[in-house]
N, C-alpha and C positions, 0 to 999 in steps of 0.2 A: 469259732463260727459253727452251727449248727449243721448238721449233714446235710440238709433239704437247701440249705441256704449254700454252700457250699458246693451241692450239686449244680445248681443255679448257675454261679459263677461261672466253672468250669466248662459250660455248655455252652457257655457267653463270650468264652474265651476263645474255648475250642473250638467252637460251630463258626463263626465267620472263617477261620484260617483252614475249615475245610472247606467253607465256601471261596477260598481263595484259588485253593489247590484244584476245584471243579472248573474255577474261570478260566485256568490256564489248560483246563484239558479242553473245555469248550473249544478255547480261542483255535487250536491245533484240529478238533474231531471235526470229519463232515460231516454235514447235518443233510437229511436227503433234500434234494431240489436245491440247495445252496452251498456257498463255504465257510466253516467257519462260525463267526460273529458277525453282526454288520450293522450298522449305524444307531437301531433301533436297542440294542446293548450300551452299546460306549453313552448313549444320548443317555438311557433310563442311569446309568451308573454316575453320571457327570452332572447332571442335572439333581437328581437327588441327594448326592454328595453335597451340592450346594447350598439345597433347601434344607435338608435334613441338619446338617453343618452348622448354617446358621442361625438352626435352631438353637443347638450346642452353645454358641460362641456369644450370642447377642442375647437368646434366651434365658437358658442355663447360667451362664456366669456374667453378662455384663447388667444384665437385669435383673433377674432375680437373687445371685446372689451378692451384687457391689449397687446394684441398684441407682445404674449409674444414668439412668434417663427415667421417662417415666410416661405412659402409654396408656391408650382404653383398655380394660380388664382383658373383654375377646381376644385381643390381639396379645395380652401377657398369655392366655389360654393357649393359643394355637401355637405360640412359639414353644410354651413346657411342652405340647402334645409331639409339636416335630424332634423337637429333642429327644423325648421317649422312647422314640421310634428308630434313634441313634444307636440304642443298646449299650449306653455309657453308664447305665444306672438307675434305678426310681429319682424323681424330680428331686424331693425333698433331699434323702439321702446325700444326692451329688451336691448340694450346696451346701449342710453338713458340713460336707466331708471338705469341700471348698472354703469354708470360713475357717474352718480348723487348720488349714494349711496356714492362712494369712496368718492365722494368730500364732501360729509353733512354727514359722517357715525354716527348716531346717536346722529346727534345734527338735529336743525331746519332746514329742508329742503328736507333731507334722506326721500326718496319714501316709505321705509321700515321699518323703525326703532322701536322695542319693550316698546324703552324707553321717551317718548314724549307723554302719555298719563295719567298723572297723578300718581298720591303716591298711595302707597301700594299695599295690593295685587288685586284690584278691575282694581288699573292703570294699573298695570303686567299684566293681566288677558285679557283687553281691549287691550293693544298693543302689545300681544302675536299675537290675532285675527286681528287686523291690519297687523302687520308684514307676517304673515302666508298667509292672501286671501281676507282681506278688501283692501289693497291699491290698490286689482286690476282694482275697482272701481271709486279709486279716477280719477277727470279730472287731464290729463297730464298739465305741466306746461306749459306756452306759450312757454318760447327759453330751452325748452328741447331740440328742435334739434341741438342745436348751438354745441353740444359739438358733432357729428358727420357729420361731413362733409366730415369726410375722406370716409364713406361710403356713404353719398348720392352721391359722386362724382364717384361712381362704377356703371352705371345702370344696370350692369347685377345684383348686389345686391339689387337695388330698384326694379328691375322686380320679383326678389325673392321675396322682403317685398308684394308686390302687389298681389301677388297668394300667400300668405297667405293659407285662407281657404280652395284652392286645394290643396295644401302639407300637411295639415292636415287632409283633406278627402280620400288622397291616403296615409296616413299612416292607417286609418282606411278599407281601402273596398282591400289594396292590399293583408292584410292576412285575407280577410274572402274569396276572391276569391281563393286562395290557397289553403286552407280548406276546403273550397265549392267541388273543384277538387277532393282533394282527398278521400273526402267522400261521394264523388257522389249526395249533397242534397244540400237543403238550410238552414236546420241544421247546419249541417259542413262551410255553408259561415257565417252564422250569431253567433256561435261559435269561429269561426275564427276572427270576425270584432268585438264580444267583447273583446276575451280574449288576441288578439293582437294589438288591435286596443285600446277601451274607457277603458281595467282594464288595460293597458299599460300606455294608457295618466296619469291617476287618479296616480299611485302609481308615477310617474317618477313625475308629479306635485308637490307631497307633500313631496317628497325627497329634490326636489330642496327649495320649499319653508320653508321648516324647515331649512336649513343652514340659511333663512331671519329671521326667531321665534327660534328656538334653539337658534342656535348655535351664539345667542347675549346675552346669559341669563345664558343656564348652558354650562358648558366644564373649560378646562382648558389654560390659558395660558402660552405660551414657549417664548412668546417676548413682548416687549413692545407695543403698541399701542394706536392711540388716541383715541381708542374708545371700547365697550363691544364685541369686537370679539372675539369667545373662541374656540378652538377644540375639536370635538365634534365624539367618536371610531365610534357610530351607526350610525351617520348621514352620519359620512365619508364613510363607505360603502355602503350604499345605495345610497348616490349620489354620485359614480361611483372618487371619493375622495375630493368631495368639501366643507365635512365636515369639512378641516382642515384650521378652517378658519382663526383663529388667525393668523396662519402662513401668510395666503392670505393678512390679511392687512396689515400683516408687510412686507410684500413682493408683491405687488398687480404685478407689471407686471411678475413676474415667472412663467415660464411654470411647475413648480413644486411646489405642495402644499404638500406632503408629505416629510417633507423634513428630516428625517428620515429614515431609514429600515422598524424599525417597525411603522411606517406609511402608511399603504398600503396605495397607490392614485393609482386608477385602468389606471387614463386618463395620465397620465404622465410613465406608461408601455407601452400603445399606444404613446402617443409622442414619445417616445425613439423607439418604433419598427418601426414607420412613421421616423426617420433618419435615420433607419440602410438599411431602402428601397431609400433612399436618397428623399423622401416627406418631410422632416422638416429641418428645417436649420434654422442659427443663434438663437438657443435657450435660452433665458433667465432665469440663476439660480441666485442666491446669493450666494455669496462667503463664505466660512466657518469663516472667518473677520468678513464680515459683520453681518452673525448671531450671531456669538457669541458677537458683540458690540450691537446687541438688545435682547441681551438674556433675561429674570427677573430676573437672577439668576445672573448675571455681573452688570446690572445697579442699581445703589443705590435708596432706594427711592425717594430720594431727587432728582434725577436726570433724575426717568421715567415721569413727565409732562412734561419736555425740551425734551426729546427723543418723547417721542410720538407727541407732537405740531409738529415737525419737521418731520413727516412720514405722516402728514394732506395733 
């Protein structure tokens, strides 16, 4: 990876997790005339997590890159732009880097994979840490772009990828200004711009990237697949339902991951509320056929290697 690029990363890594370590000094310092943190923090950091989030989650990967419903352009616009503003990546890049997982999922080639660095528990240990915030390091492949062309051929989406690090600087400084406001200081803005802004990036980073280190190692599975994908209760709630991964590979283009009741998937509550506003159409589920033909529990041992090679 190049140095500038590299630098990049590491300030992307590093800069939320000292905004993390500032939230917790906040949360403890007195601020003059009050204590603490107070509603207008936890609100800007919960609130955005959510928005920003599902940008990530319904944006990012259920749409743009499984393309698994299908919406007015504007509205594909502003969900890449809330994404951006995630600090998960440039648009383009992260679906890349997303498609190349599905197609190498945990054999040689996957961006991500836990399981590719060696035996035992030293190799688990090693490509846990890879999977999680080493590969964000690694150089991209040369014809990583080849598998998106459906988005380079959008320029209003390359000019998204292109302003990058302004959608990520106005997810940061638009709620410290708001804060700033209505605390009348620069307290209240730089309160605002961590606990909305870098302890927002930080948690919503490590949410996402545990569905890449979890949720290949521990959870459960409900279907067959080719690969260590498993579901995963904790992770699915906090990554807004993208914990449910297993489901995901057995299913990659659905707009529903929870595919269950008791599955909450927070982002496929928004999808279905984005149709009843008539914003989503043509949604892709799987059929209750087709699930139960990739059940664990319907397919014979003998018969889950054939099943899974064929969902590769």
């Amino acid at each position: 990876m190049p140095p500038f690029q590299t630098a990049v990363m590491f300030f992307s890594v590093v800069g939320p997790i000292a905004g993390l370590l500032a939230a917790i000094f906040l949360l403890w310092h007195r601020a003059p005339g009050r204590w603490s943190i107070g509603w207008p923090e936890v609100s800007a950091m919960v609130l955005l997590y959510a928005l920003i989030g599902f940008g990530v989650t319904i944006g990012y990967h259920r749409l743009l890159t499984h393309r698994a419903f299908e919406t007015y352009r504007p509205v594909k616009w502003m969900l890449a732009i809330l994404a951006s503003s995630a600090g998960q990546g440039m648009c383009i890049r992260w679906v890349a880097t997303h498609r190349r997982h599905h197609q190498q999922a945990d054999r040689e080639g996957d961006p991500h994979s836990p399981h590719l660095h060696g035996e035992g528990c030293s190799g688990l240990l090693r490509g846990m840490l890879h999977a999680h915030v080493m590969w964000c390091f690694d150089k991209d492949k040369e014809d990583l772009g080849r598998s998106v062309s459906d988005l380079l051929a959008d320029p209003v989406l390359v000019w998204i990828d292109a302003l990058y690090f302004f959608w990520v600087g106005m997810g940061i400084v638009i709620p410290g200004v708001i804060l700033g406001l209505m605390y009348h200081s620069w307290y209240g803005f730089f309160s605002g711009a961590i606990w909305g802004g870098l302890l927002r990036i930080c948690l919503m980073q490590h949410a996402t990237w545990s569905v890449n280190s979890i949720c290949h190692v521990w959870g459960s599975k409900r279907f067959v697949s080719s690969d260590h994908s498993t579901n995963n209760l904790p992770i699915a709630l906090v990554s807004l339902g993208e914990g449910w991964h297993n489901n995901h590979h057995a299913f990659p283009t659905s707009a529903r991951h929870g595919m269950k009741w008791y599955e909450f998937d927070a982002s496929w509550v928004v999808i279905r509320c984005m149709k009843a506003l008539g914003l989503a159409w043509n949604i892709r589920v799987p059929s209750e056929a087709a699930m139960a033909a990739r059940s664990t529990t319907a397919v014979k041992p003998a018969e889950r290697e054939r099943v899974g090679a064929a969902s590769a």
